[in-house]
C-alpha positions, 0 to 999 in steps of 0.5 A, a space after each residue: 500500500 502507497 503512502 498519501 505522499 506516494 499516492 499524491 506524487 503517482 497523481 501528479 506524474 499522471 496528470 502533470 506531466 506536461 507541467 514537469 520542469 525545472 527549478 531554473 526555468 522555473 525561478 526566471 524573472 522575465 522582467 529582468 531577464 534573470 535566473 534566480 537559481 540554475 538547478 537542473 532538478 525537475 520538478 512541477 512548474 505550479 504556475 501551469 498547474 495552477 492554469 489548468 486546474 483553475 481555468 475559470 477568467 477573473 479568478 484571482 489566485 495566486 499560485 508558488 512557482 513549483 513543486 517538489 516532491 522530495 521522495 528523500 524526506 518523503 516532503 513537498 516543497 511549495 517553492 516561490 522565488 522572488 528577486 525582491 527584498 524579504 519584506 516585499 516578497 512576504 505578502 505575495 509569498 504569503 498568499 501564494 502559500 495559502 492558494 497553493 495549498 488550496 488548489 493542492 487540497 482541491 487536486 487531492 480530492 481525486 487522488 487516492 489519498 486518506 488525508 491530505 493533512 498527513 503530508 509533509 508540506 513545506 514552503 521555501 521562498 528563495 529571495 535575491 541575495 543582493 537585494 537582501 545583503 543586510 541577510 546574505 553577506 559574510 558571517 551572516 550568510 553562513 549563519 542565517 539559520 541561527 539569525 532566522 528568528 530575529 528576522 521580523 518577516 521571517 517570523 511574520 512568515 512562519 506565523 501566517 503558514 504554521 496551523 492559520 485558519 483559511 477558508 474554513 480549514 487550518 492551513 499545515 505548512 510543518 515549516 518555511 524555509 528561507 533561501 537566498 539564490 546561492 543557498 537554494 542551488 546549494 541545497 537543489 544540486 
């Protein structure tokens, strides 16, 4: 018997297949022409995801960039990138989550999964590293996980992704992660 995890990955690979992709492509800011990151790991392009299961005109939701199903930690990953500072992103990055899971949680339905609650849900915002140097320089580079809870948006981000009621339902993110380009390819290579 498959996992919900297993079984939500299965589901995706048949009916997403066309959506498949990679994080670089995935992490490109067209409005200046750059990558955010140049991993050649596949995952989902969720903004094509988003599309097609949501086609209705003058529906507003916001959607993560892609999604990743980490078989290693049995996790999925809800990534965004954005080539803004953190406290600029967090709004958008914040909606995002919250659609994201949604659509997820609508997509779930017609999988074969027991409980959608019981997988392991992660969000990672990768954010530009020059444009948050005051985060990604030296010391602090090497150290930001130990710096994270100082950080008034990371807090404001955790709080609003761990157990938030939305639509009716608790949201379950079990964590957030925040990544700078370099810190993303590191860990996505």
């Amino acid at each position: 018997m498959m996992s919900d995890f297993e079984e939500f990955n299965k589901f995706y690979l048949s009916n997403f297949s066309d959506a498949l992709d990679t994080f670089e492509n995935c992490s490109y800011d067209s409005s200046n022409n750059l990558y955010l990151c140049h991993s050649k790991i596949q995952c989902f392009n969720f903004d094509k995801i988003k599309d097609k299961v949501c086609p209705a005109p003058g529906l507003q939701l916001h959607s993560v960039d892609s999604i990743y199903f980490c078989y290693k930690k049995e996790t999925v990953y809800f990534v965004e990138f954005k080539n803004q500072k953190i406290e600029d992103a967090r709004k958008n990055f914040i909606e995002s989550c919250k659609d994201s899971y949604f659509i997820n949680r609508f997509i779930s339905t017609f999988a074969n999964i027991h409980d959608f609650k019981t997988i392991h849900l992660s969000s990672l915002l990768v954010v530009s590293e020059c444009k948050n140097s005051n985060y990604f320089v030296g010391e602090a580079k090497l150290k930001l996980s130990n710096k994270k809870n100082e950080l008034k948006d990371y807090q404001k981000i955790d709080r609003k992704l761990r157990g938030i009621s939305y639509l009716g339902e608790t949201l379950f993110y079990s964590e957030f992660k925040l990544f700078s380009e370099s810190q993303f390819d590191c860990m996505f290579n």
